[in-house]
Every structure is written in C-alpha cells, then in structure tokens.
C-alpha positions in Angstrom: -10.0 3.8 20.5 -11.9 1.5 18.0 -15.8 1.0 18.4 -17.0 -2.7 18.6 -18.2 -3.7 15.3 -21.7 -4.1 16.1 -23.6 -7.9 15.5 -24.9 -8.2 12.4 -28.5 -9.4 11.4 -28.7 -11.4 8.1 -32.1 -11.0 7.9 -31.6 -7.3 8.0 -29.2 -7.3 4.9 -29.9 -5.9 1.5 -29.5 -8.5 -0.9 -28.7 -5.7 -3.4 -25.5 -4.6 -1.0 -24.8 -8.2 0.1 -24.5 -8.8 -4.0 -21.9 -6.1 -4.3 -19.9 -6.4 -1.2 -19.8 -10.2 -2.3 -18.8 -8.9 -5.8 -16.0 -6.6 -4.9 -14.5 -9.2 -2.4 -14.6 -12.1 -5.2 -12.9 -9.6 -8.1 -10.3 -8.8 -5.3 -9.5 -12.6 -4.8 -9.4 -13.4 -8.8 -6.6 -10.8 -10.1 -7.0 -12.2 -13.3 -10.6 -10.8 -13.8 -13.9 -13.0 -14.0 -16.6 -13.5 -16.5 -20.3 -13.1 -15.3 -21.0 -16.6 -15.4 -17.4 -16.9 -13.2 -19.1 -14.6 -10.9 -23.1 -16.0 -10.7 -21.7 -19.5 -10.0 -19.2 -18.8 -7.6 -21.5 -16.6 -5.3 -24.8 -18.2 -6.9 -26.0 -15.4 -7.8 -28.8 -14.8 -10.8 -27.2 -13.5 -14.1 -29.8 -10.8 -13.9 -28.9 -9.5 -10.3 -25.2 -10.0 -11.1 -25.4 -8.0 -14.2 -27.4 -5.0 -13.1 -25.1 -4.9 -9.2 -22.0 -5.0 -12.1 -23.3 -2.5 -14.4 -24.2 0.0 -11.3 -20.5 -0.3 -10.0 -19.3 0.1 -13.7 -20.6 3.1 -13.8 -18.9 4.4 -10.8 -15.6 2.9 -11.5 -15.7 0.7 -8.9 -15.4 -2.2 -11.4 -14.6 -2.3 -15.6 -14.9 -4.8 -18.0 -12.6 -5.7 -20.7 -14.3 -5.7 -24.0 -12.3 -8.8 -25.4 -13.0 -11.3 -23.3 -15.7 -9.4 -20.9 -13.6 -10.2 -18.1 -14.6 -8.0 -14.4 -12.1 -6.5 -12.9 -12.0 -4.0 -9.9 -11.7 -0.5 -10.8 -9.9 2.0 -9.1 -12.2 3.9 -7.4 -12.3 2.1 -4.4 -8.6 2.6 -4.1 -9.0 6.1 -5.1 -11.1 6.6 -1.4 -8.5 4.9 0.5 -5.7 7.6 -0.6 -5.0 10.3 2.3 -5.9 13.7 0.5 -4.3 17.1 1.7 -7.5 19.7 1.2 -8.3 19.5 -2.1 -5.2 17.6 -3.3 -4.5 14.3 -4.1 -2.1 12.4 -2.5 -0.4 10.6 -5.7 -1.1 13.4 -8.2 1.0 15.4 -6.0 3.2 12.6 -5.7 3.6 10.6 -9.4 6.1 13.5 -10.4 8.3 13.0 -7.7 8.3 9.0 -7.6 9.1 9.4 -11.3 11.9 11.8 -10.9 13.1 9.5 -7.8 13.4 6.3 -10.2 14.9 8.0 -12.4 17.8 9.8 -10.1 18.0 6.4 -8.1 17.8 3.8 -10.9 16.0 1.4 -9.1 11.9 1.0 -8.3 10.2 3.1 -6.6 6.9 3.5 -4.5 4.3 4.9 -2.1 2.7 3.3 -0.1 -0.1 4.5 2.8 -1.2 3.4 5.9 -4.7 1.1 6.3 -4.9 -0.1 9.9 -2.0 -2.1 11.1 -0.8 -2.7 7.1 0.6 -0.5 4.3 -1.1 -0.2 1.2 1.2 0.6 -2.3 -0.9 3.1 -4.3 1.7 4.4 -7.0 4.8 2.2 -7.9 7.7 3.0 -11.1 9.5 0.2 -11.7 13.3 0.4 -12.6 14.1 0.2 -16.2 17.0 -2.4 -15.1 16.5 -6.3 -16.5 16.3 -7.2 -13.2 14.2 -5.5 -10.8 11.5 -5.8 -8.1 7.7 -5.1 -9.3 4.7 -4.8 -6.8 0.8 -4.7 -7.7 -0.9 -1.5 -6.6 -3.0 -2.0 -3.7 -0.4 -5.2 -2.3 -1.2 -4.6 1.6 2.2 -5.8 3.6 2.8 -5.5 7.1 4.9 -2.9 9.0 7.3 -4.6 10.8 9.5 -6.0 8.1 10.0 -4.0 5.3 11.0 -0.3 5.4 7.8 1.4 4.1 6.1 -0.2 6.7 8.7 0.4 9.2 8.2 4.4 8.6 4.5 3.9 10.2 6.0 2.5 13.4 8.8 5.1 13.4 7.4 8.4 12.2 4.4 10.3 13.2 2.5 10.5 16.6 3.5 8.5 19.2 0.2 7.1 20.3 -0.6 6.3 16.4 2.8 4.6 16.4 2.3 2.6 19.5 -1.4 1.4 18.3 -0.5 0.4 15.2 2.7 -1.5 16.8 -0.1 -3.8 18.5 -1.5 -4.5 15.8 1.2 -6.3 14.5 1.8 -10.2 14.7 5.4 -9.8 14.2 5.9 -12.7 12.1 9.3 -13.7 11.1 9.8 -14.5 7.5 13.1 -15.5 7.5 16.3 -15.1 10.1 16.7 -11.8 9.0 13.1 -10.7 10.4 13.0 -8.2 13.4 10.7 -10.0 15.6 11.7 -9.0 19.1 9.8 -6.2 20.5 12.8 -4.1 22.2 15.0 -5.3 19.5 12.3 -3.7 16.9 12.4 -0.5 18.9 15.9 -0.1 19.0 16.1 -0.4 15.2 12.9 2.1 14.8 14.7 4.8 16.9 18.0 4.7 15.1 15.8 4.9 11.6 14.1 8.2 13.2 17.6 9.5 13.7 18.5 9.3 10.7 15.1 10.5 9.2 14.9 7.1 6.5 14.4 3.4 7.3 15.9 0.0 5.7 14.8 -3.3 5.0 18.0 -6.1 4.6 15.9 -8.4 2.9 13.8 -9.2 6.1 10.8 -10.0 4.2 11.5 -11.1 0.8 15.2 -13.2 -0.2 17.1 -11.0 -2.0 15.4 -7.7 -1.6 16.5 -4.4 -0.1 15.2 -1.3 0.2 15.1 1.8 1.8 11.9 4.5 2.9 11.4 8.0 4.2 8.4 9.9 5.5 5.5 11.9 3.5 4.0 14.3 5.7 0.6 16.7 5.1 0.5 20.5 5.7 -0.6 20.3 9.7 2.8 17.8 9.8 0.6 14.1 9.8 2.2 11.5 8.3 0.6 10.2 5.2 2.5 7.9 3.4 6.1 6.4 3.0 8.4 6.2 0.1 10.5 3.6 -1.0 13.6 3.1 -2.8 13.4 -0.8 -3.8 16.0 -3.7 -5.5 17.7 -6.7 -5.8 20.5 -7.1 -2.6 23.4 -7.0 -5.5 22.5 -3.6 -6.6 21.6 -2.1 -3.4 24.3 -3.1 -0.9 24.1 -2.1 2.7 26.6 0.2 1.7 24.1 2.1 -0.6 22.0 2.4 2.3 22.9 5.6 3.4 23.0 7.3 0.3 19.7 5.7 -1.1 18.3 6.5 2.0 19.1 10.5 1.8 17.7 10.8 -2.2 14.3 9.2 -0.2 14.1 11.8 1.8 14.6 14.1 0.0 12.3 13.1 -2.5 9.8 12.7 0.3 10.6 16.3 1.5 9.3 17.3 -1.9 6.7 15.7 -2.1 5.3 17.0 1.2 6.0 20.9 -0.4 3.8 20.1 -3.2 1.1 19.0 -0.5 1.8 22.3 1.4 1.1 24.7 -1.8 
C-alpha cells in the first residue's frame, strides 16, 4: 500500500532544493537543452543561485553542459538511480550486450525498458540499421496497457504487483486497435503469459509493431521487459511468433548474466 504524500509547507522549503527540483523538472521539459539565462528567466531565478544549484548538480552528473553553446542538459545520473540493480550489478551493463546481439540477430530495434509506477521507462535502446526504422529517446515513459513492453508488467511477475499496477492505468485508447476493455485486456495478458512474450499490433503508435518478453533478477522478480520493435511491413503478425521467441530468449540471457 502507498503512504499519503504528506501536505507540504512552502514556508518550510529550502530555496536551495526548491532551485534544483525546479531545475531538473525545467531541463526535463526542454530536450533541446537551456542556457542559464533560459533557465533564470523561466523560473526567475538569480544568475548567481542558478549557476552555483547548476554547477553542484554538474558535478554529480545530474546535469552537463555543452561547451559550444553552454546549453544544460540533464545528465544521467538520475536515470542511472531509477535502473533496478541485481546485488552489485547493473541492470543495463548486464544487459547492452544482449540488446546488441538481439538487434543484430533480429534486424530490427531493440530495447529495455523498466517499470516506474503505473508506466515503463526505456533505459537502453539499439536502433535497427534499416532506412526505415522506429527510434525512442531513453527515459520515454509509455503506459502499459498498449504496447508490449508495457504489457509484460501486467502479465508477468507477482500477481498482486500486476493487479496494482493494472489500476493504475487509465486505459486510454489511441486508436481502434487499443485494448481498452478490462476482461478483454485480461484475456489477451493470459494468452501472452502462455506463450512466455507479448505483442503490440500497432495499438499505440500507426504503423508500429512489436513484440516483448520478461527480464527477471536472481530471487525470480521481474525487472524489466525487452522489446523487439518496427514498422508493420517488416514485422507482420506472422513474424510474431518467431520474433517473439528470439525475445525471450534474449531475455532468458539476460537474466543468467544477472544470476552470476
């Protein structure tokens, strides 16, 4: 069960903290990176405070600057803290090899993504070497009712984690394709954990299938889900199957490594 968040006090805030929260939530809104002056007048914040908050998460990694043009951009520390670790390992060190060897066997992009509350969260992607092919940004949160990385964090794992992150979900449809009836969804999820992967026929995104299987740690917890990703011409529904089985047994290596 989740605690309450407790009511926050603005006279109790640091203005130091406020000035960094502030910071990391405005970089994470502007992609493109943002000057100081970008960042002082957007959040009115003195150059001076700006400069030293920016300089302090520099240093941890949290943020970096590109020399050129002195643009801020987040670092990625702060997605390095969000990836599951498995004792002393690291969940896409152990994994980079595999997704590489994956896009490679497969032809087509690959990923892994993690679970963050009711979303997924890509932290390592290869894209194809095709002309043509689908490209996500690392740390892209999607939900997990429409695609088939999320779908293996409604499918796989403990039941009660399944069924709590299943209400967190808003089921919206993106297009006719969608899955946005509860039992319907169900039905779908238990046929993808019998046959150990799950698909996606373009219910998110026009003209995109793809296909996901399990990563799990040494005490069997699910950590993350990878994903076998293309345009619909290249990965027919009758690729599926096949796609789906190179998944998992990438996936099945990957979860070795995490075991050694």
């Amino acid at each position: 069960m989740i605690a309450a968040t407790p009511a926050v006090n603005p006279k109790a805030m640091a203005p130091s903290t406020d000035g960094c929260l502030a910071i990391l939530e405005l970089l994470g809104q502007n992609q493109q990176g943002m000057t100081l002056t970008d960042i002082c007048r957007e959040l009115g914040l003195t150059k001076n405070m700006a400069f030293r908050i920016l300089n302090d998460m520099a240093s941890r990694e949290y943020v970096v600057r590109s020399e050129p043009d002195k643009r801020y951009f987040l670092g990625g520390k702060l997605l390095q803290l969000g990836v599951p670790r498995a004792g002393d390992r690291n969940l896409v060190d152990e994994a980079a090899p595999e997704v590489r060897a994956l896009r490679d066997e497969c032809d087509e992009s690959v990923g892994l993504l993690v679970p963050i509350g009711g979303e997924a969260v890509l932290v390592y992607f290869q894209p194809s070497r095709q002309p043509i092919r689908t490209i996500y940004d690392i740390g892209v949160r999607i939900p997990l009712h429409s695609n088939a990385p999320g779908k293996i964090f409604l499918a796989f794992g403990e039941r009660e984690e399944r069924r709590r992150r299943m209400k967190m979900q808003a089921l919206r449809r993106f297009n006719p394709r969608t899955i946005v009836d509860p039992k319907e969804l169900e039905r779908h999820l238990a046929e993808a954990r019998a046959k150990g992967y799950t698909i996606d026929r373009a219910e998110e995104i026009e003209g995109c299938h793809c296909v996901a299987a399990p990563v799990y740690d040494p005490e069997n917890r699910l950590v993350a889900a990878v994903v076998i990703t293309g345009p619909s011409e290249r990965i027919p529904e009758d690729k599926f199957d096949p796609l789906g089985r190179m998944a998992v047994e990438a996936a099945a290596r990957i979860s070795a490594r995490l075991r050694k």
